[in-house]
C-alpha positions in Angstrom: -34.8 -97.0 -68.8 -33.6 -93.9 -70.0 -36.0 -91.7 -67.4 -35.1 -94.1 -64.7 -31.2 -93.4 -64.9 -32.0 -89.2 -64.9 -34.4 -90.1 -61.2 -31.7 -91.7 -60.1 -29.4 -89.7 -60.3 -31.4 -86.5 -59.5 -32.2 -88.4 -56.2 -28.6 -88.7 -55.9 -27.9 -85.1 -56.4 -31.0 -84.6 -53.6 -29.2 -86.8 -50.9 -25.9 -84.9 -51.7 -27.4 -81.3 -50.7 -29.4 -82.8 -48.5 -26.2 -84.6 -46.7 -23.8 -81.4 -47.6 -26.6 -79.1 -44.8 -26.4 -82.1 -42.2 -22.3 -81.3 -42.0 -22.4 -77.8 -41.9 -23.3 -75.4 -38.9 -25.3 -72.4 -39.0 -23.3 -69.9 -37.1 -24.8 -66.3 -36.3 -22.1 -63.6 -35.7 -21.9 -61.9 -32.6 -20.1 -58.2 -31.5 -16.1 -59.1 -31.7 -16.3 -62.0 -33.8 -13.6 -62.5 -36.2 -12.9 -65.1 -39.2 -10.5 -66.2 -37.1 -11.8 -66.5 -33.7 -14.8 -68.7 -35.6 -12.2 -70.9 -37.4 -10.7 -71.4 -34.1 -14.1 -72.0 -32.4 -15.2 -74.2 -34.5 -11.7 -76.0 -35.3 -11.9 -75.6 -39.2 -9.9 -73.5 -41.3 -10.7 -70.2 -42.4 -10.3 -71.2 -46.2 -13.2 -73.7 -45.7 -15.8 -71.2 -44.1 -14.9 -68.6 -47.0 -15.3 -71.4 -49.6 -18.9 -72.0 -48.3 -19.6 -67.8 -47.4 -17.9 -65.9 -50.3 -19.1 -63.1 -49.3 -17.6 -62.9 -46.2 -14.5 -61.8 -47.4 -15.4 -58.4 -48.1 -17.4 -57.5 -44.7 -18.9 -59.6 -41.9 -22.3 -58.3 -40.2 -23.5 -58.3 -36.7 -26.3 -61.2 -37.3 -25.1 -62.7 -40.4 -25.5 -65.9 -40.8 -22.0 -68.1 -41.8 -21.9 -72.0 -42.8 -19.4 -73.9 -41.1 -18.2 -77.4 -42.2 -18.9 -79.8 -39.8 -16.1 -82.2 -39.9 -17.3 -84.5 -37.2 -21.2 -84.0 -36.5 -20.7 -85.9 -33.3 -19.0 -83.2 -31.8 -21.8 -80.8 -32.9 -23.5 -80.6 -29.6 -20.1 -81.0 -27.3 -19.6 -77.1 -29.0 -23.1 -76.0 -28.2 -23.0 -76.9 -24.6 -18.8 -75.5 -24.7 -19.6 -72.5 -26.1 -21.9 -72.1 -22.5 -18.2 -72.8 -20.7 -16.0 -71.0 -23.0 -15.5 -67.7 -25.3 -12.6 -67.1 -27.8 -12.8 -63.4 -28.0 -12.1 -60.2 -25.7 -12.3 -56.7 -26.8 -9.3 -55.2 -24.6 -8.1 -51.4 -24.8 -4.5 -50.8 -24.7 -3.0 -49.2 -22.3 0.2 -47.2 -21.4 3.4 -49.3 -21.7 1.0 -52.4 -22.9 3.3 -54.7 -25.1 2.0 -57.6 -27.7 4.1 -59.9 -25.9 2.5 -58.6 -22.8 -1.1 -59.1 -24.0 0.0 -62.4 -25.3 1.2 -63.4 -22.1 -1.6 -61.7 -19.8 -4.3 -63.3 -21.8 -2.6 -66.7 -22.3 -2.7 -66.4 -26.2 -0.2 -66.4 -29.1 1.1 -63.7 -31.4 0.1 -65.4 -34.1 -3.6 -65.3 -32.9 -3.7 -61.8 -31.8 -2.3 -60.6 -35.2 -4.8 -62.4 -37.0 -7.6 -61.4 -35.1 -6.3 -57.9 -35.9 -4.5 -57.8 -39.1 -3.6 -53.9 -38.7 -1.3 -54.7 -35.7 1.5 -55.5 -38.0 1.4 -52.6 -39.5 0.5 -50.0 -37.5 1.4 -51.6 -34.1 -0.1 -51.1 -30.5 -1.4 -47.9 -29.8 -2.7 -46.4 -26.2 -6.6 -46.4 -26.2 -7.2 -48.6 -29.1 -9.6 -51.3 -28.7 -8.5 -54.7 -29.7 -9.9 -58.4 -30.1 -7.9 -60.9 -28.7 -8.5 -64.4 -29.1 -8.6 -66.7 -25.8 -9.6 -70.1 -24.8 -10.3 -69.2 -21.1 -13.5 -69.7 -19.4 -16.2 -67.0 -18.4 -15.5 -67.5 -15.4 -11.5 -66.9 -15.4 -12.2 -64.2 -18.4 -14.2 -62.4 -15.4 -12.0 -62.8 -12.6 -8.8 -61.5 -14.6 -11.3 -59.0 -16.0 -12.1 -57.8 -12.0 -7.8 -58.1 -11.4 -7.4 -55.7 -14.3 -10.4 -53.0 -13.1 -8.4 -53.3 -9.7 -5.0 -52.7 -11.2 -6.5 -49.5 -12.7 -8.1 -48.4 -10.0 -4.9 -48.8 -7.7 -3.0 -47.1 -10.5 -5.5 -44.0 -10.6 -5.7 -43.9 -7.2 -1.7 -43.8 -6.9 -1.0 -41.1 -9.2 -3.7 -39.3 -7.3 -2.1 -35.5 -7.3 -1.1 -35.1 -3.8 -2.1 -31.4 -2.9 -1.7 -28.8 0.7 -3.1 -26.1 2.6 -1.2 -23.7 3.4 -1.3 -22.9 7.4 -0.4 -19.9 8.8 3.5 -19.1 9.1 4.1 -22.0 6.5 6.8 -21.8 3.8 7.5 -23.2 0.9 10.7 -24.3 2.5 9.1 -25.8 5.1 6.2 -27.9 3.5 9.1 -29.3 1.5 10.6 -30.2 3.7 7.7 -31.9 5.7 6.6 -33.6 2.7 10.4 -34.9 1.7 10.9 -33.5 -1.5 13.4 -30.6 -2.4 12.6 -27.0 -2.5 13.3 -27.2 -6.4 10.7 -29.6 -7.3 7.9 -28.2 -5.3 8.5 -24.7 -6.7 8.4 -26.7 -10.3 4.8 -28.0 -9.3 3.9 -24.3 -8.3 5.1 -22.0 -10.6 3.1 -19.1 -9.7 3.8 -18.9 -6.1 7.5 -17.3 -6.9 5.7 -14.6 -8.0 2.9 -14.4 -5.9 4.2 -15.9 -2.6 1.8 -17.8 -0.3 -1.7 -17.2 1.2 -3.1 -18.8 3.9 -5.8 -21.3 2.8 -3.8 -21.7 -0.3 -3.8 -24.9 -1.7 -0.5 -26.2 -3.7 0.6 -29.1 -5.5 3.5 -31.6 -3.8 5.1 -33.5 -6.7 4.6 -37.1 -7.0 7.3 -38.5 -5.2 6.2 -36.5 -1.9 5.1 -38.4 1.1 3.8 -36.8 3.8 6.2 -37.2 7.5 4.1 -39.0 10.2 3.7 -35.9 12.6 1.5 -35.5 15.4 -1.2 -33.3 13.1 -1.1 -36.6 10.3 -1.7 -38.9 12.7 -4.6 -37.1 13.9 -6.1 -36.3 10.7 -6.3 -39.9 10.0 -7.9 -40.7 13.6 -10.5 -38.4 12.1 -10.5 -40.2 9.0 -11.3 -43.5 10.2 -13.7 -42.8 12.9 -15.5 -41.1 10.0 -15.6 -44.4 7.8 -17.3 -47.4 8.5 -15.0 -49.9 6.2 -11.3 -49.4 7.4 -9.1 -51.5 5.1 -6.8 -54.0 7.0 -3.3 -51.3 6.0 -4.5 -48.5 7.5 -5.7 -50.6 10.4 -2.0 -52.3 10.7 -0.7 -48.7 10.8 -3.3 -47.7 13.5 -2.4 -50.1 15.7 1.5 -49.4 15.3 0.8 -45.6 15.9 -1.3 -46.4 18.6 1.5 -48.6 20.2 4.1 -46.4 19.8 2.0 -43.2 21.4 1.7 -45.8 24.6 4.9 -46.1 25.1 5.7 -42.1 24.2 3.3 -41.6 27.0 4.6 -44.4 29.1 7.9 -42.9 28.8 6.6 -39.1 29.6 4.6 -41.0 32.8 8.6 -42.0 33.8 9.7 -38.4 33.5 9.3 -36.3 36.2 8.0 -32.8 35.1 7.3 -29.3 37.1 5.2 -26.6 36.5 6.7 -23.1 35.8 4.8 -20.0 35.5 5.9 -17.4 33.0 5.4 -14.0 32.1 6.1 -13.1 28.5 8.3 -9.7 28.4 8.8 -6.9 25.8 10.1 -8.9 22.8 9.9 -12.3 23.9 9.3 -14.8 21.3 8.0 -17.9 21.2 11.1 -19.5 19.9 12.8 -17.8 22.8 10.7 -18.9 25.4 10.6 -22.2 24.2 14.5 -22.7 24.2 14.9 -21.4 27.4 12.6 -23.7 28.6 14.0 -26.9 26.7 10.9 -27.5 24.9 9.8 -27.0 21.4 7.2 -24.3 20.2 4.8 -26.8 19.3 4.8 -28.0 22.5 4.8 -24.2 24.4 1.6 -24.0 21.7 0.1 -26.9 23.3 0.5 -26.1 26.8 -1.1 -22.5 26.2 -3.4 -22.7 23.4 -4.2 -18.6 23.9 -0.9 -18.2 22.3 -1.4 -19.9 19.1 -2.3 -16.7 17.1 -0.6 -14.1 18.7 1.6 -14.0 21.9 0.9 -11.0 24.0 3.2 -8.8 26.4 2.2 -9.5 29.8 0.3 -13.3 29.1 1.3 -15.4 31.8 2.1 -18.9 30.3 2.2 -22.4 32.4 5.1 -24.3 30.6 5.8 -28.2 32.0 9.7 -28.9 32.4 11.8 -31.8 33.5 12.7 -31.7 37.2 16.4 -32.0 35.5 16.3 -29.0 33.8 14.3 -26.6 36.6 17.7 -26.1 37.9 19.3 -24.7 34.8 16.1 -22.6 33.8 15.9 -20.7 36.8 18.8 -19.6 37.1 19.1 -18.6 33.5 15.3 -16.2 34.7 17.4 -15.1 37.9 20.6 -13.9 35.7 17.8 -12.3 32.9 15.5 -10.3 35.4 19.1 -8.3 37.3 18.4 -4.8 36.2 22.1 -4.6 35.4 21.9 -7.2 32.9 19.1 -5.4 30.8 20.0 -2.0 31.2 21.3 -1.9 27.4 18.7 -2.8 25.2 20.4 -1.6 22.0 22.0 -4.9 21.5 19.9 -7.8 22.8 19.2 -10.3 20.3 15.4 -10.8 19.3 15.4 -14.1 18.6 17.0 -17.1 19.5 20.1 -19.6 17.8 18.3 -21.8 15.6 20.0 -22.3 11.5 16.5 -23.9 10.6 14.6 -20.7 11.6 16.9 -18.5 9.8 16.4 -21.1 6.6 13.1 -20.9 6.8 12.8 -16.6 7.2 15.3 -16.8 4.1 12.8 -19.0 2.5 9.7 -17.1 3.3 10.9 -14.0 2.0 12.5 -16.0 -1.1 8.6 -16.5 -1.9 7.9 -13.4 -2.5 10.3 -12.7 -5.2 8.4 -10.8 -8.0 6.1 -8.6 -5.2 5.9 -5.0 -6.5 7.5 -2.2 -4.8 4.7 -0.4 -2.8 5.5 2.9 -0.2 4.3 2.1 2.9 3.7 -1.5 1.9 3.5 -4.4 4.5 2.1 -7.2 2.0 2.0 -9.1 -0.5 -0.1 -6.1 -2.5 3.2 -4.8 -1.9 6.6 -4.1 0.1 8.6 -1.1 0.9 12.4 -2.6 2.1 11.4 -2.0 6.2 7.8 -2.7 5.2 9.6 -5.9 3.6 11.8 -6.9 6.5 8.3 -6.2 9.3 6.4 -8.3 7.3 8.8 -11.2 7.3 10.7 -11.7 10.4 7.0 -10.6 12.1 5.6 -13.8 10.4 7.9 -16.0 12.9 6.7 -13.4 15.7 10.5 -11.9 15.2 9.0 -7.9 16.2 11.3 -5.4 14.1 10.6 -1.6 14.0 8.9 -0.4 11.2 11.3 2.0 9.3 15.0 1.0 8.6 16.5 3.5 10.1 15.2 2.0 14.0 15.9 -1.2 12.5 19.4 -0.3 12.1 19.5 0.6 16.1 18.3 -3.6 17.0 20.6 -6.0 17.5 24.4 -6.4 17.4 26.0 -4.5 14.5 28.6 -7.0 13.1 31.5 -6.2 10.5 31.0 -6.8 7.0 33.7 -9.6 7.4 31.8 -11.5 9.8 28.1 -11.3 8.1 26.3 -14.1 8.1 22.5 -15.1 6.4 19.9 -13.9 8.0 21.8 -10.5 9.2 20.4 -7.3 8.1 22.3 -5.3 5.8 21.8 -1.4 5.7 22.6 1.1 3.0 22.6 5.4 2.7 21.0 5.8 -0.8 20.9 8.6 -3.1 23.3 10.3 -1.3 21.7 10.5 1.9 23.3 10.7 5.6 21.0 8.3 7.4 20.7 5.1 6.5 17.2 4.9 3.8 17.6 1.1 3.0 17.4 -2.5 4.3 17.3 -5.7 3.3 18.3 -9.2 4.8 21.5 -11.3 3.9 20.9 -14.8 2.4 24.0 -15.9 1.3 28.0 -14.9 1.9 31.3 -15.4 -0.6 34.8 -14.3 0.3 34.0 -10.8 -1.1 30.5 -10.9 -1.6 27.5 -10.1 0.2 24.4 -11.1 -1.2 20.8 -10.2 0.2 17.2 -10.1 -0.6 15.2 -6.8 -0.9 12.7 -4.7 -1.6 14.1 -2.2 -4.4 11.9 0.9 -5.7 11.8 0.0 -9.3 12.3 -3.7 -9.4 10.3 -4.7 -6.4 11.4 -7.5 -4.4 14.6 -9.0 -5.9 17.9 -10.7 -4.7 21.0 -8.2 -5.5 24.7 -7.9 -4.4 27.4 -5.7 -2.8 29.5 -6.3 -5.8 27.0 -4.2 -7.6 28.6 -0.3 -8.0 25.8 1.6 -6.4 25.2 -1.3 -3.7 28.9 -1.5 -2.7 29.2 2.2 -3.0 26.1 3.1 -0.3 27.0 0.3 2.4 26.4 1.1 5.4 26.4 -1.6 8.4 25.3 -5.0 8.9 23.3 -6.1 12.0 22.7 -9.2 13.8 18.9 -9.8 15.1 19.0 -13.6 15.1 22.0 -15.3 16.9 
């Protein structure tokens, strides 16, 4: 009888164990699993799963095989085939201005989740580039569509801060790149530091600053014509803006179609510039460029141009050629202006030679390897096709000399140096107070640096200011 209780209750003690493995699950641990993200899986607590696999407390192992308490074997298979459907983890790196609550909200999970999936959050909090699990109850499939939304954020973001960079064309400034690209002179010359030194090349390429956005000229507009017949995939945007382009060039042409135009024939004369020509004719230099191609890189004495003008102003322009070619009327060629009124072109001379701050003082000198003040003063008023003599002492003879009173910017200022009777210096004017000249130049020891006629040896040695550009 005896023997018959201890089977019995050994077969009892079978059935138990036997009974205790038929509740629990065998789970094997994946990459990202957590404690946590099991307990929730599997709707136990984590207590329970520790109390049947001490040892994962201390570490949990890709592989490793856990117990978990089976609290309702019926649902045993529902998991199986929802664990198909669903995942409860997502290994997410943070990044810039990423926020918990953010996360939280993004992934459609608590912060009491995504803390204990990652303990060390409380403590040490987000940081950028740090990969962390957060627990979700969203399907594979929405896990991958918000997975494919986030790649496209990034991408949109990378692609946005993009550095926006130039090429610097011949007779461009920094004045004037700034300006086509809408951002201040201060900021571009920020975002190049060394061209205040070195001034600009042709075929340079600069940085614009992030906020710069490129005007819609005529060049743009062709560049992404080029673009797009170039790709095969045009996205619908660029397509929209296409067609606008495309409508608003009809009716330019429709309205230039309207305008009645006649042909003019034009010789260029002995210092003739473009921007002269162009003004006299009522047209822009752009559009003088177009018109006569040959003239793009240099304009000759003696080309003979074909400029279209409106029938209106015919009238006007010919009498302003009769009135020009009386030999009376160019008899005295001491004072003829070389260039024509125009505040932009004189802001954009100032700003040329403003870029070349820093050159070295160099005898002789006509570049950026180094200046000389008439060398200085050739170089850039030549680079708007403004011709000036090469030493300063012819320079002094072009023009209208003004009084010091009545200087403006873009005058040239002369000087007798060291004593001399003729005048030995130049530079060019680029900004006037009550009593104050100040002007740009070439200097033998400093190179080319901004200086003022409040200076003792400046004010001293003042000679005359001219006027070249009216």
């Amino acid at each position: 009888m005896k023997y018959l209780r201890i089977f019995v209750f050994a077969l009892f003690l079978c059935s138990i164990n036997v009974f205790s493995q038929d509740i629990n699950i065998k789970h094997i641990i994946v990459k990202g699993e957590t404690i946590s993200s099991i307990a929730q899986k599997y709707n136990v607590s984590i207590a329970s799963i520790y109390k049947l696999n001490p040892k994962a407390k201390k570490t949990l192992q890709l592989n490793q095989v856990l117990l978990i308490p089976n609290s309702d074997p019926k649902k045993t298979d529902e998991v199986a085939v929802a664990d198909s459907e669903k995942t409860t983890d997502i290994s997410h790196q943070v990044l810039t201005k990423e926020t918990i609550y953010g996360i939280t909200k993004q992934f459609k999970t608590t912060t009491e989740l995504l803390y204990k999936a990652n303990p060390q959050l409380e403590t040490e909090g987000l940081k950028i580039g740090q990969t962390i699990i957060i627990p979700s109850v969203l399907s594979k499939k929405e896990i991958a569509d918000l997975t494919n939304s986030m790649t496209q954020e990034i991408v949109e973001k990378a692609e946005s801060t993009t550095p926006l960079t130039h090429q610097v064309k011949p007779k461009e400034s920094l004045y004037v790149i700034a300006k086509m690209y809408g951002v201040s002179l201060k900021e571009l010359q920020n975002a190049n530091p060394k061209t205040g030194k070195k001034g600009l090349s042709i075929g340079q390429t600069i940085m614009i600053p992030s906020n710069g956005k490129i005007a819609e000229s005529e060049v743009v507009v062709e560049e992404k014509k080029a673009n797009l017949k170039e790709s095969p995939v045009v996205e619908s945007k660029d397509l929209a803006s296409v067609v606008a382009e495309n409508v608003t060039k009809e009716k330019d042409s429709k309205a230039d179609s309207q305008i009645q135009k006649s042909e003019i024939f034009h010789e260029v004369l002995s210092k003739e510039t473009k921007y002269g020509i162009a003004k006299k004719y009522g047209i822009t230099v752009s559009e003088l460029e177009k018109q006569n191609p040959a003239i793009q890189q240099k304009l000759l004495v003696g080309s003979k141009l074909s400029i279209l003008v409106a029938n209106d102003k015919v009238e006007n322009t010919a009498k302003e050629v009769v009135v020009e070619s009386q030999p009376e009327k160019v008899k005295d060629t001491a004072n003829i202006s070389l260039a024509v009124a125009n505040e932009d072109l004189i802001n954009q001379i100032i700003q040329l030679a403003s870029d070349k701050i820093g050159t070295r003082y160099r005898s002789g000198g006509t570049t950026t390897a180094g200046f000389d003040c008439s060398g200085f003063m050739y170089s850039t008023f030549g680079a708007f096709d403004i011709k000036l003599p090469r030493s300063s002492i012819e320079q002094s003879s072009i023009g209208e000399k003004i009084d010091d009173r009545g200087a403006q910017k873009g005058d040239l200022i002369f000087f007798k140096t060291n004593g001399r009777r003729h005048i030995n210096h130049v530079g060019m004017i680029i900004d006037v107070a009550e009593d104050e000249i100040k002007f740009i130049h070439s200097s033998t020891h400093s190179g080319v640096i901004i200086s003022s006629t409040k200076e003792p040896y400046y004010h001293r040695n003042f000679a005359q200011v001219n006027r070249v550009i009216k």
